[in-house]
GUSEDREN-546276 format. One record per residue: residue in three letters; chain; x, y, z of N, C-alpha, C in turn; residue number from 0. Coordinates in steps of 0.2 Angstrom, whole numbers. Each point is the difference from the previous one (the first is absolute). Layout:
N
- res,chain,nu,nv,nw,cau,cav,caw,cu,cv,cw,n
- ALA,A,X,Y,Z,X,Y,Z,X,Y,Z,NUM;
...
! end
This chain:
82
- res,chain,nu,nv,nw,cau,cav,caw,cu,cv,cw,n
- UNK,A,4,-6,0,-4,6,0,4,6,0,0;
- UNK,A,-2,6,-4,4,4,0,-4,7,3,1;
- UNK,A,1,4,4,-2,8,0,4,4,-2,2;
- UNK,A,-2,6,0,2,7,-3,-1,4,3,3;
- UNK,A,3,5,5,-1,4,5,7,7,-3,4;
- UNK,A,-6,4,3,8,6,2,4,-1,5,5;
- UNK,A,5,5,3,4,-2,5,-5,5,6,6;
- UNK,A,-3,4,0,-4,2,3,-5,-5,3,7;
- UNK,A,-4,-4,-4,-4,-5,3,4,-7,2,8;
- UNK,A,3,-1,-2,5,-4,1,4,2,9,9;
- UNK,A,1,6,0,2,2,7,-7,0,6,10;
- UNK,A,-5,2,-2,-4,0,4,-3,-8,1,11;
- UNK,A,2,-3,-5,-3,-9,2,5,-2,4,12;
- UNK,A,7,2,1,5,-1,3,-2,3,8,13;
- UNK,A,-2,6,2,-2,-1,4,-7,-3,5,14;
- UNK,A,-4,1,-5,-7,-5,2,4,-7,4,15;
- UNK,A,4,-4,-5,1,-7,1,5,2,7,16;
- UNK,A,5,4,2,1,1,5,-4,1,5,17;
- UNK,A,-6,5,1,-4,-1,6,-4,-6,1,18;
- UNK,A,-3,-4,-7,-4,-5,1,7,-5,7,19;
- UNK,A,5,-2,-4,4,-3,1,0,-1,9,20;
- UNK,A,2,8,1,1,2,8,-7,-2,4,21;
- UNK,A,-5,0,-4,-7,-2,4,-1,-7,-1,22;
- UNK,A,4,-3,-5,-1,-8,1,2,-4,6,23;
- UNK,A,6,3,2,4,-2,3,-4,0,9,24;
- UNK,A,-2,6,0,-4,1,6,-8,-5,0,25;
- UNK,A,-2,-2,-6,-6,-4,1,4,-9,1,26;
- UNK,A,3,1,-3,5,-7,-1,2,-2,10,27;
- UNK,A,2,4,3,3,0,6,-6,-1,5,28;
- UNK,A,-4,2,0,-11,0,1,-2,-4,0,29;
- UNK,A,1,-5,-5,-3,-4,-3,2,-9,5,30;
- UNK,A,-6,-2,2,1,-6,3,1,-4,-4,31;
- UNK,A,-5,-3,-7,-3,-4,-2,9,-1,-6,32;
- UNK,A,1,-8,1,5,1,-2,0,-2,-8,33;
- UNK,A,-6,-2,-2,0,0,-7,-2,7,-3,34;
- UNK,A,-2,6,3,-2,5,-2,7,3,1,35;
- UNK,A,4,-2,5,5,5,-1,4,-3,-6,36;
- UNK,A,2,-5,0,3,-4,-7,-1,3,-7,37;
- UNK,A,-9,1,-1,0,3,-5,3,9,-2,38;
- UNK,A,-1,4,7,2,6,-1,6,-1,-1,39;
- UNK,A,6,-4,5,6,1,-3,2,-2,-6,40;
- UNK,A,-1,-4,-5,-1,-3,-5,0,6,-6,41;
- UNK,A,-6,3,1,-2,8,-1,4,5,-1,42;
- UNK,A,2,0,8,3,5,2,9,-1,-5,43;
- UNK,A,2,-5,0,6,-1,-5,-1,1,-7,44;
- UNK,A,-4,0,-3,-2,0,-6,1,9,-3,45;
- UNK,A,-3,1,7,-3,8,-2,9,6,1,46;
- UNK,A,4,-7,5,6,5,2,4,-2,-6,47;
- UNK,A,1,-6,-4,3,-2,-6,-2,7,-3,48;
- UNK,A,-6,1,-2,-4,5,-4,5,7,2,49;
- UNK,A,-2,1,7,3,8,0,7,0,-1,50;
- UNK,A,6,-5,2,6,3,-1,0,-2,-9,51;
- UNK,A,-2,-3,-4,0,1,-8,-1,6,0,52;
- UNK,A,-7,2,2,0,7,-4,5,4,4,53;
- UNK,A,3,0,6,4,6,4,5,-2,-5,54;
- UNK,A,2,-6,-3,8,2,-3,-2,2,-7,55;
- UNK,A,-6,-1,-3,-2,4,-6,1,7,-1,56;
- UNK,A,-4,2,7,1,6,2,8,3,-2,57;
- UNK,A,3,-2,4,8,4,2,3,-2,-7,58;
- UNK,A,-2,-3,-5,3,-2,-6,-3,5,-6,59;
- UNK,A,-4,2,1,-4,5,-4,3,7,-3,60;
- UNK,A,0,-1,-7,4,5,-2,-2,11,2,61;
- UNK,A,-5,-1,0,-2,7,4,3,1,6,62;
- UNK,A,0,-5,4,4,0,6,8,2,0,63;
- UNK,A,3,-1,-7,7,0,1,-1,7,-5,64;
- UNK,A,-4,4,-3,0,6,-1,0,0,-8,65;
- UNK,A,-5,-5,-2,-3,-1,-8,-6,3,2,66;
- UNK,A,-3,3,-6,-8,1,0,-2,-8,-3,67;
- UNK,A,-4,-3,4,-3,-6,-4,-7,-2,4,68;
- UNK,A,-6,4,-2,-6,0,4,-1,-8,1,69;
- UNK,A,0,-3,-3,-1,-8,-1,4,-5,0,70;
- UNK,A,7,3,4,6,-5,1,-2,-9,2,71;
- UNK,A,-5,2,2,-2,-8,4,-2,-4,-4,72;
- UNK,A,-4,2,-5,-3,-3,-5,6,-6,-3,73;
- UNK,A,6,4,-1,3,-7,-3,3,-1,6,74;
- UNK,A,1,-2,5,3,-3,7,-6,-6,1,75;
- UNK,A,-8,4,1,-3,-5,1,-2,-5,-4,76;
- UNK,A,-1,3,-7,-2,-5,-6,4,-2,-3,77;
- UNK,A,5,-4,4,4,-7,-2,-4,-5,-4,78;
- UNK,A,3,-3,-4,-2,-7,-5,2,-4,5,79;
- UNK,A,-4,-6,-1,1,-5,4,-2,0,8,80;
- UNK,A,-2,6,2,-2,-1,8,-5,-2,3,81;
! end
């Protein structure tokens, strides 16, 4: 699957998935039931795989190193084969 994001939207998914993240941890830690917690954590790695991709997409983006490239992401994220 491929998306196509700016680096604007792309930074603000970055930090959504960081607060989601920070509250998983605290419902995760809550949580008796240990098949439920099994599945949040499960979740919860999937979603932190997710964040640190985009955080090094992020710091790899050419706007960032002082190109104009409104849509740098678009080829970083829409990789062949992924």
């Amino acid at each position: 699957m491929n998306l196509a994001m700016s680096t604007s939207q792309a930074d603000e998914l970055q930090h959504l998935l960081e607060s989601v993240l920070s509250e998983m941890s605290h419902e995760i830690a809550a949580t008796d039931n240990a098949g439920f917690r099994a599945k949040l954590m499960a979740r919860r790695t999937l979603l932190a795989d997710l964040e640190h991709e985009l955080r090094d997409l992020l710091a790899a983006a050419p706007e960032r190193a002082g190109e104009e490239a409104p849509d740098a992401l678009v080829r970083e994220l829409a990789r062949p084969g992924d």
